[in-house]
N, C-alpha and C positions, 0 to 999 in steps of 0.2 A: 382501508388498510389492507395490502398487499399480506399473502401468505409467506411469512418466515420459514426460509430452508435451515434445517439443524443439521451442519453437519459435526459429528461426534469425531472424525478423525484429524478436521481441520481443528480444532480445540486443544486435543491432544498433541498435536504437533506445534499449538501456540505454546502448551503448558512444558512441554520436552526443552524446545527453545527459552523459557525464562527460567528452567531449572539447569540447565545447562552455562546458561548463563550464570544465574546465583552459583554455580560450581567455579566457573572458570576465574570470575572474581575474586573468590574467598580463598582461592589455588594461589595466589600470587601474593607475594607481598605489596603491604598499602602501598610502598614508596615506589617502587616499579609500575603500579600500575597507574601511578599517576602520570607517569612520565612515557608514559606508552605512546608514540606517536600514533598509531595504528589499529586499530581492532575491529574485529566483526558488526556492525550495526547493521539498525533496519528501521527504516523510517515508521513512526507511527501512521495508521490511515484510521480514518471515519469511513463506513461507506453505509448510505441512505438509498432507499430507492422511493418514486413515485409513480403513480399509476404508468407513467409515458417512458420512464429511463432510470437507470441506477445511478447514480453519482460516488466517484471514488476522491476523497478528500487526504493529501498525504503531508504530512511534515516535514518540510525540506530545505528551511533555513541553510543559507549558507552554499548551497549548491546551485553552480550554472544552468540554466537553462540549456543550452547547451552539452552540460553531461547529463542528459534524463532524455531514457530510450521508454519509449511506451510500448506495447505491439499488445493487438486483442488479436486470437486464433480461437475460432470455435466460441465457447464459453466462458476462455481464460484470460486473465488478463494478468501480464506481467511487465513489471515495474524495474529495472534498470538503471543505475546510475551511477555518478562518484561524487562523495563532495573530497576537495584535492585542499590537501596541507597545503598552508601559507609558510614556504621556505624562509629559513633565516632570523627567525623567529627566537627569542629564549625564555621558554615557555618556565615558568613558575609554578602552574598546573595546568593539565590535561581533562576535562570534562566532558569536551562534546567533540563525539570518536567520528572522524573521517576513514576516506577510502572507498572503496565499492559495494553496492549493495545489489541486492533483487530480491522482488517481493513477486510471487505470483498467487492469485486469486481466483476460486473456481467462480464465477457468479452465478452461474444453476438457470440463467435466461437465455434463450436465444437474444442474439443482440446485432442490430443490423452497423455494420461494421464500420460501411461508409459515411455511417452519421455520426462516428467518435468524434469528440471534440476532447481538447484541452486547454483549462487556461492555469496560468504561474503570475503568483501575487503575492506581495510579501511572506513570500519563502514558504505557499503552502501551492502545492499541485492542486488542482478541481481537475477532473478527469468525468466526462460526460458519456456514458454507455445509452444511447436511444433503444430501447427494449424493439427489436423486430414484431411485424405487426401481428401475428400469430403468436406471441407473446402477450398485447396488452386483452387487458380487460373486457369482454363483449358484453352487452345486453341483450338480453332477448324479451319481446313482449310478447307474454302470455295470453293468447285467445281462447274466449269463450264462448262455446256451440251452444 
């Protein structure tokens, strides 16, 4: 098992964002906000890592392959996209919030770039970070004189 980085600012900035949230909801009236075509989202992600690479797992029913921008710089990885209202529509309620998102993620590895992979399956992103090789794991065997 890989060493967990704790970072205390990314947390605080999850806990800002659902209190922000719990605010902005409770600001509105129920009947307005059901009928909201629009509003700020952000996809749910998993992300796992193994000895050899990180894996970023995203929620993303509903949105094109096509609207989802990936790009890793450095460390970071940031997640981009739109899921687009189906026009014409005469919606009865509003539950699952379209429009543009991004999510960016420090990962804390060096991660060798040109091995990113992506794959999109039933409306979930797998996003594959290959840990650069001064990042994985070494062995050394201990000799004795």
């Amino acid at each position: 098992m890989g060493v967990l980085r704790w970072d205390p600012f990314a947390e605080l900035a999850s806990l800002r964002e659902r209190v922000n949230r719990v605010f902005e909801e409770s600001m509105r009236p129920e009947d307005r906000r059901e009928q909201s075509p629009a509003r700020a989202w952000a996809p749910l992600v998993d992300i796992y890592e193994t000895p050899a690479e990180i894996v970023v797992e995203a929620d993303l029913a509903g949105v094109k392959q096509d609207d989802i921008e990936i790009q890793v710089m450095g460390d970071t990885l940031t997640l981009r996209g739109e899921r687009k209202d189906t026009e014409g529509r005469n919606y009865v309620r509003v539950e699952r919030p379209y429009g543009p998102f991004s999510r960016s993620f420090t990962i804390g590895t060096p991660i060798d770039q040109a091995g990113v992979k992506a794959r999109y399956k039933d409306g979930v992103l797998e996003i594959t970070l290959p840990k650069a090789e001064e990042a994985k794991p070494k062995q050394v065997k201990v000799q004795v004189d």
